[in-house]
C-alpha positions as CSV (number, residue, x, y, z in Angstrom):
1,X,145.7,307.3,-129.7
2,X,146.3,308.2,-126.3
3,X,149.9,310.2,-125.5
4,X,150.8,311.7,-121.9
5,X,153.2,314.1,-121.8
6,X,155.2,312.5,-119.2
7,X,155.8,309.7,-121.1
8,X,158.3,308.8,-123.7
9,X,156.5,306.0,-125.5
10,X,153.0,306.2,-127.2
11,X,150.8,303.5,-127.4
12,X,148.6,303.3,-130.4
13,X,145.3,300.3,-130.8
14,X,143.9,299.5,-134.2
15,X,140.7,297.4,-134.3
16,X,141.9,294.2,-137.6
17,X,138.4,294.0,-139.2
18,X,137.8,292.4,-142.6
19,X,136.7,294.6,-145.1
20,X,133.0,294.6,-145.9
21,X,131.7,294.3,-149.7
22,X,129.8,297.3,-151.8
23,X,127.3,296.9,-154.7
24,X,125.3,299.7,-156.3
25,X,122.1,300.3,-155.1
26,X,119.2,299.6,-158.3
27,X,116.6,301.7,-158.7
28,X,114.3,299.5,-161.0
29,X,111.1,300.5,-162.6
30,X,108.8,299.4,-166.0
31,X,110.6,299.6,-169.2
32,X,107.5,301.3,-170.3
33,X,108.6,304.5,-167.9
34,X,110.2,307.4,-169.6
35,X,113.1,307.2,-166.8
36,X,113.6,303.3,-167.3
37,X,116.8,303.9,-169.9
38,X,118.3,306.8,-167.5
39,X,118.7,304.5,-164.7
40,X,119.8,301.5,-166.4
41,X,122.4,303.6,-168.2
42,X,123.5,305.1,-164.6
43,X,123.7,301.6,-163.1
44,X,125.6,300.3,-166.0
45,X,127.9,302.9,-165.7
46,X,128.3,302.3,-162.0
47,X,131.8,301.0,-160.8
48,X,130.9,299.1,-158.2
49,X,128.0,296.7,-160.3
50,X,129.0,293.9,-161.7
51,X,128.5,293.5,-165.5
52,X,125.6,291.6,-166.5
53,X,123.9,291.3,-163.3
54,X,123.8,295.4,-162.1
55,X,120.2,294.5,-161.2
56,X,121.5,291.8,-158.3
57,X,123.3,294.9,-156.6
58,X,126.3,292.3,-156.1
59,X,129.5,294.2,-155.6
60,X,132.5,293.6,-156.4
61,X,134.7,295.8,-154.8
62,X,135.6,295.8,-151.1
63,X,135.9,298.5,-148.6
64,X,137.9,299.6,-145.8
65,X,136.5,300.2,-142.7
66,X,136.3,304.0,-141.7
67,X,136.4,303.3,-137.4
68,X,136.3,301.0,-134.7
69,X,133.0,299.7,-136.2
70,X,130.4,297.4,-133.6
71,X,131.6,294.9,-131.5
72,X,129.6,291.8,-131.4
73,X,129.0,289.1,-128.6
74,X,130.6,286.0,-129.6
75,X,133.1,287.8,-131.9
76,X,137.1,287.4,-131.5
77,X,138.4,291.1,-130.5
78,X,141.6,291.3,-132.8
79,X,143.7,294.1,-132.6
80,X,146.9,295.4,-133.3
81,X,149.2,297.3,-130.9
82,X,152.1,299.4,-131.9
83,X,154.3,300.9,-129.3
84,X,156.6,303.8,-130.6
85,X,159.5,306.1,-129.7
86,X,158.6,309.6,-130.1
87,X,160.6,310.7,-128.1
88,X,164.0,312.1,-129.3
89,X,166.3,309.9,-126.8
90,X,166.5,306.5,-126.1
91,X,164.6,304.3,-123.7
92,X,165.9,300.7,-122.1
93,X,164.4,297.4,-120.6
94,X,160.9,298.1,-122.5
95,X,158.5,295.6,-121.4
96,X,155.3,294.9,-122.4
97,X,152.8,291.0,-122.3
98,X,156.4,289.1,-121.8
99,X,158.3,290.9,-124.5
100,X,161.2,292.5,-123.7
101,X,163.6,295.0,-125.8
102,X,166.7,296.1,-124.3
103,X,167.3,299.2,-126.2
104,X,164.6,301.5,-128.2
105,X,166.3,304.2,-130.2
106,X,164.0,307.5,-131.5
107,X,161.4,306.1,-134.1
108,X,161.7,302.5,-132.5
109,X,158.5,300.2,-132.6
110,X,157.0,297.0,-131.1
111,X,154.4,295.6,-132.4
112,X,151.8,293.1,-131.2
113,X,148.6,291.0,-132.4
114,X,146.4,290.1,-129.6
115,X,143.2,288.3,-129.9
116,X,140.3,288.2,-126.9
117,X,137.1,286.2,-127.1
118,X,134.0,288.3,-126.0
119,X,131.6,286.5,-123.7
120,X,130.3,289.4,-122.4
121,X,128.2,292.5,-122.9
122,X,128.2,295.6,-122.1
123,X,131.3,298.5,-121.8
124,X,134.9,296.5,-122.1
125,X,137.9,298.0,-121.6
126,X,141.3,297.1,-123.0
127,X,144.3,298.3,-120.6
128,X,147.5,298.3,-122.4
129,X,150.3,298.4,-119.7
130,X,154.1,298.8,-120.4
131,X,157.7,299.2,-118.3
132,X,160.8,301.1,-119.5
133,X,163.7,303.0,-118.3
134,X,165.5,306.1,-119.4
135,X,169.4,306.2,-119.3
136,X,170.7,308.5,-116.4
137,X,173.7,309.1,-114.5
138,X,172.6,307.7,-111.5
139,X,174.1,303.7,-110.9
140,X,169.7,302.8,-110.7
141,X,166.9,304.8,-111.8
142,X,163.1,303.2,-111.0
143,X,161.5,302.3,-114.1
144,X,158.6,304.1,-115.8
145,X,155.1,302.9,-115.4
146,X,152.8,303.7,-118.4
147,X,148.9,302.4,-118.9
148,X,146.4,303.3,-121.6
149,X,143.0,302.6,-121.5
150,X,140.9,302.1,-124.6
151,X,136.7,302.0,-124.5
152,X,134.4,299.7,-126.2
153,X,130.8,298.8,-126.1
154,X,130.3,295.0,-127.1
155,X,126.2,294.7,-128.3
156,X,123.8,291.5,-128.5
157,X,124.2,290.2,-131.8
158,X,120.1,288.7,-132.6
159,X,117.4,288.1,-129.8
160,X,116.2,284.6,-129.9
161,X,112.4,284.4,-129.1
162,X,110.4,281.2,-128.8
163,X,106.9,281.0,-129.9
164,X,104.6,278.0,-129.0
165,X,101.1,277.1,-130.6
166,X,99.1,274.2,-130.5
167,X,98.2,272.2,-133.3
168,X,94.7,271.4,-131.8
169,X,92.4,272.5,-129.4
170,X,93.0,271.9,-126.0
171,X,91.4,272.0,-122.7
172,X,92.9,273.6,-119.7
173,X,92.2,271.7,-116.6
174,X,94.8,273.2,-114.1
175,X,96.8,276.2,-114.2
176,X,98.6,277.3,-110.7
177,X,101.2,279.2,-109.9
178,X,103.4,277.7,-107.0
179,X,104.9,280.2,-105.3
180,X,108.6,280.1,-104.0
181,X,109.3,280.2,-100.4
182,X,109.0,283.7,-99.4
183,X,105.2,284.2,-101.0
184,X,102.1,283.3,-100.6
185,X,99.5,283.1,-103.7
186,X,95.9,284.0,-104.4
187,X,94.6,282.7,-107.5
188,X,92.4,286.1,-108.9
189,X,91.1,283.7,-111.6
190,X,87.4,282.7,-111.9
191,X,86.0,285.5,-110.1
192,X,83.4,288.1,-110.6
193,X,84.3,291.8,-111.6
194,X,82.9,292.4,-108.2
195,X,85.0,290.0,-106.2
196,X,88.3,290.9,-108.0
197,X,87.9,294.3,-107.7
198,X,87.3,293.3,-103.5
199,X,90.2,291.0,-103.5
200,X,93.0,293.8,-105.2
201,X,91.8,296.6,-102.3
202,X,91.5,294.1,-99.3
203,X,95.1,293.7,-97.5
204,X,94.4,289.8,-97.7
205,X,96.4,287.7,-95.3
206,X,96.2,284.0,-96.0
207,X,98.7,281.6,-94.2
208,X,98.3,279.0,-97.0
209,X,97.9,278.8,-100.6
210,X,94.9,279.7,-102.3
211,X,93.9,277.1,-104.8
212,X,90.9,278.6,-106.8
213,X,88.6,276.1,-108.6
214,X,87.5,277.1,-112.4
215,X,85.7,275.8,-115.0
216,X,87.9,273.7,-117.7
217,X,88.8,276.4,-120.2
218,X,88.9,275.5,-124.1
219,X,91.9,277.2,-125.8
220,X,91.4,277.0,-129.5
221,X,94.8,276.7,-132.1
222,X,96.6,279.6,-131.2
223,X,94.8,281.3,-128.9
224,X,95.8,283.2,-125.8
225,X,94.4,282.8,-122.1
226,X,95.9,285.6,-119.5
227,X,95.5,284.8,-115.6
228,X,96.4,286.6,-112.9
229,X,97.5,285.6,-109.4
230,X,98.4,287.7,-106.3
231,X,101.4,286.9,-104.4
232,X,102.0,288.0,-100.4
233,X,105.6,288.5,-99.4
234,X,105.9,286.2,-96.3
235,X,108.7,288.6,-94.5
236,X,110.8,291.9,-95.6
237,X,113.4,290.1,-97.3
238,X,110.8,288.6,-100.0
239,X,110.9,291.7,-101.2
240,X,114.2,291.0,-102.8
241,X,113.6,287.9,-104.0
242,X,113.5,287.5,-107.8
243,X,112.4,284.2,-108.4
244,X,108.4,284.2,-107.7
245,X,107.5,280.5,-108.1
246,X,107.0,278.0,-111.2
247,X,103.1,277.6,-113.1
248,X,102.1,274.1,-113.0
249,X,99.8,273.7,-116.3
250,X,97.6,270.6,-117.3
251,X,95.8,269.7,-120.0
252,X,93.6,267.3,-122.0
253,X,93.3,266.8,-125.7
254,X,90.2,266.1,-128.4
255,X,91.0,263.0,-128.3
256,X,91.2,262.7,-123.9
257,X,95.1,262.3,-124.1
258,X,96.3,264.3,-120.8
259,X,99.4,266.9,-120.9
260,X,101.2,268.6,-118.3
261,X,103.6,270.9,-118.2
262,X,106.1,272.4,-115.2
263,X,108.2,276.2,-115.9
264,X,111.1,276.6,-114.8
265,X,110.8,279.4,-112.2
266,X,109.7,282.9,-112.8
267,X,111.7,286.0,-112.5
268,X,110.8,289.3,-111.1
269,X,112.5,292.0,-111.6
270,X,112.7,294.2,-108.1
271,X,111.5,297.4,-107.6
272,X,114.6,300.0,-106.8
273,X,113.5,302.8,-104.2
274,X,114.3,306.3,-104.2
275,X,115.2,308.1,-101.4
276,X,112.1,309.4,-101.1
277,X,108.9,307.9,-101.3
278,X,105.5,309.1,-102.3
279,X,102.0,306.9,-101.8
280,X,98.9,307.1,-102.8
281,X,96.5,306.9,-99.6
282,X,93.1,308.1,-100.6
283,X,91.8,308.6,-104.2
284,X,87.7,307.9,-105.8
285,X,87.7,305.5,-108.1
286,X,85.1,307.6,-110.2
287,X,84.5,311.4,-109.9
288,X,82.1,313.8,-112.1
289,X,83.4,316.1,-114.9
290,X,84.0,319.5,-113.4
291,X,84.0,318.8,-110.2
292,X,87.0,318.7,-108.2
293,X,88.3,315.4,-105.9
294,X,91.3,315.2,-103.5
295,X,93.9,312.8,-103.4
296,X,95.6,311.9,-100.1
297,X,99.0,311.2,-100.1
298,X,102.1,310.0,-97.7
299,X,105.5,311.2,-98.6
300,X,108.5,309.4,-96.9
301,X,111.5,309.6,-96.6
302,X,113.4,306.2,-97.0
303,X,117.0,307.7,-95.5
304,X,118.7,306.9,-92.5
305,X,120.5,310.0,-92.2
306,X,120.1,312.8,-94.4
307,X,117.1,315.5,-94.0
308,X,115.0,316.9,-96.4
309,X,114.2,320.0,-97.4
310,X,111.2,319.7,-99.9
311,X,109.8,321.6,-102.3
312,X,106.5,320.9,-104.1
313,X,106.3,321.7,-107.6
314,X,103.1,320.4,-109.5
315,X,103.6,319.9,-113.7
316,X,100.8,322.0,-115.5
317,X,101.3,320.3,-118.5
318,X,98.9,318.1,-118.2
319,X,96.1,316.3,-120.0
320,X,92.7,316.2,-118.7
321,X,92.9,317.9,-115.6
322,X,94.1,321.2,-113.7
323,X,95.8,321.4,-110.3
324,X,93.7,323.3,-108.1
325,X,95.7,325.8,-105.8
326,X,99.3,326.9,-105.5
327,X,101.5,324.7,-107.8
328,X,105.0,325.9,-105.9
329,X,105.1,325.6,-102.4
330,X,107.9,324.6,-99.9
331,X,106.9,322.0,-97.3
332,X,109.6,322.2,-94.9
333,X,112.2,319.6,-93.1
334,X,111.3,316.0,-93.3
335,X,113.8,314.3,-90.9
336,X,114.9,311.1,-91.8
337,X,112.9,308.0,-91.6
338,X,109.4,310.6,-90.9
339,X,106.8,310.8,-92.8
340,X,104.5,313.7,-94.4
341,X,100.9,314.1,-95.5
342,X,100.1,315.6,-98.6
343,X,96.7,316.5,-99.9
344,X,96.1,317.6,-103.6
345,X,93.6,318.9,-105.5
346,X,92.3,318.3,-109.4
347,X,89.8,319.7,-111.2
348,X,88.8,317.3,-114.1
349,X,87.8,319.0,-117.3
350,X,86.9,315.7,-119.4
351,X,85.4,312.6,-119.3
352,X,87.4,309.7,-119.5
353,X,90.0,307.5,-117.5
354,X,92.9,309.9,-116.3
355,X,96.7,309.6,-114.9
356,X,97.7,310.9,-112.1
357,X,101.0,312.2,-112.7
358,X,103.3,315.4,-112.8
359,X,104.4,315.7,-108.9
360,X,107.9,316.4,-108.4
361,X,109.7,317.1,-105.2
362,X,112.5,318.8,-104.7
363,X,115.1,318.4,-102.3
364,X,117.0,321.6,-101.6
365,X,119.3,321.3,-99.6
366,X,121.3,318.7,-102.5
367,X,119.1,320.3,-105.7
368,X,117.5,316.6,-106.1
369,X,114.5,316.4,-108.2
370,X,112.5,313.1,-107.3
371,X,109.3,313.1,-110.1
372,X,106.4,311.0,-109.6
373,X,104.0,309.5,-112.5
374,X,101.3,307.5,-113.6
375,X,100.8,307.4,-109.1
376,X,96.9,306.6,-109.7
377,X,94.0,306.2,-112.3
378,X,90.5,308.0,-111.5
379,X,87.6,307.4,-114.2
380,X,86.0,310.8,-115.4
381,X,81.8,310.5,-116.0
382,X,79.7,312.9,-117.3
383,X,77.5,314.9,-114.8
């Protein structure tokens, strides 16, 4: 219920849901046990079972519901509204959804049904809104304005997920991603270790499409083939593009009978930046256990106009490495739109791939923490 002081009237929502059913719950073991009889007896004796079939755990009872319960996408929101008097003199002209009552006396109520259809997900709000006017001496008084606002979350009923397999072997011929207008692609399919790993650290510039020729590749019933392809923004405002192009697949059967097969185009989901900014700029692939490596760094800071003053705070709680040095350290002003080296040091104390992660700046002059993981991946090898 939601009441303001300055008000006369109160406004009170109840959610109409239909009541749900409740059955016992069996707990069913061999007859041979020594506890078989004890449960039966108990779910005999239960109120709720229904003779003859307690094992079925069919109820038949209903029950109430105890709140506002979840609210569904696709459901009908019913709900019913009762405006009341609590006031201990009477109000006039009450109007409320194109219902009007001349005269509400102390203890007084309207009430309403409404009924909404959910389309939507996500936080909903229901804003009940009403008019009235208290009796006064004066020849016109202004009417009273009241509104009420009541929450609710509306949730996805059931995710719907399609699954395709063949029902015999096929033989990819052509797979190739066309790329929307604001990208260029490079196919990263059919290539050496040595030539991808070349192609993902060149800054590749390419005017037109790359179309890489492979091999036709035999996928059995119900296998899986992963590709990869590389796309170029074209200009600055490709970066905000979502949709990234359509994969143009074709294929031939056992039996030589040709397939092909167009997507609709690919989404993307776009990469929100911070404030500030921190890149990677230098960093081995491989290092040796026990031996420490820098990594080169560039923090910016993406503002237009707000300055920065930053603090550098490294995590020690960290797996498979230390930070070598001071782990609290203030770096100073970083105007707007500048730019800052930073260079830190690990000391690797295993062998293995490890994570770069745990580097938080601070800005102090607003008490912003801006963390940074997962920045880069250095393999660990034994000495």
């Amino acid at each position: 219920m939601e009441k303001d002081v300055k008000s006369l009237l109160s406004i009170k929502v109840l959610r109409l849901v239909k009541p749900a059913m409740i059955g016992p719950l069996p707990l069913t073991c061999d007859s041979r046990d020594l506890v078989s009889d004890l449960w039966e007896r108990e779910l005999r004796m239960d109120v709720t079972a229904t003779p003859g079939i307690e094992n079925l755990s069919l109820g038949q009872f209903l029950r109430l519901p105890q709140g506002f319960g979840n609210m569904y996408l696709g459901e009908t929101f019913t709900c019913y509204v009762v405006i009341q008097n609590e006031s201990p003199v009477g109000v006039t002209n009450v109007s409320v959804r194109n219902r009007t009552m001349s005269l509400m006396k102390t203890g007084d109520t309207i009430d309403l049904i409404m009924n909404h259809e959910i389309k939507e997900m996500g936080k909903h709000m229901l804003i009940c809104t009403l008019t009235y006017s208290v009796p006064s001496s004066a020849p016109t008084s202004e009417p009273i304005f009241v509104e009420r606002f009541f929450k609710f979350q509306v949730k996805k009923p059931l995710d719907v997920k399609t699954k395709l397999y063949n029902a015999e072997p096929l033989c990819l011929e052509k797979v190739d991603l066309e790329p929307s207008s604001g990208f260029n692609c490079i196919s990263m399919n059919g290539t050496s270790e040595k030539d991808l790993l070349i192609r993902t650290r060149m800054d590749i510039q390419q005017s037109t499409n790359f179309k890489q020729k492979w091999p036709n590749l035999l996928l059995d019933v119900e296998g899986s083939q992963q590709f990869l392809y590389r796309l170029i923004p074209k200009a600055d405002n490709a970066r905000t593009m979502t949709n990234i192009g359509k994969l143009d697949i074709v294929w031939k059967t056992s039996m030589g009978s040709h397939g092909r097969l167009q997507t609709s185009q690919l989404q993307r989901q776009i990469t929100v930046l911070n404030d500030l900014r921190l890149i990677v700029e230098k960093v081995p692939d491989t290092s040796l256990v026990d031996k420490p490596f820098d990594t080169q760094c560039r923090i910016v800071n993406t503002t237009s106009d707000r300055d920065m003053d930053l603090r550098l705070e490294l995590d020690p709680a960290i797996e498979g490495y230390i930070w070598v040095g001071v782990t609290k350290t203030n770096l100073g002003i970083l105007a707007p739109t500048n730019q800052l080296n930073l260079t830190v040091s690990i000391f690797p104390f295993r062998t293995g791939l490890i994570n770069v992660s745990g580097i938080r700046l601070v800005d102090l002059n607003r008490g912003e923490k801006f963390c940074f993981n997962d920045l880069t991946q250095v393999l660990v090898l034994q000495k």
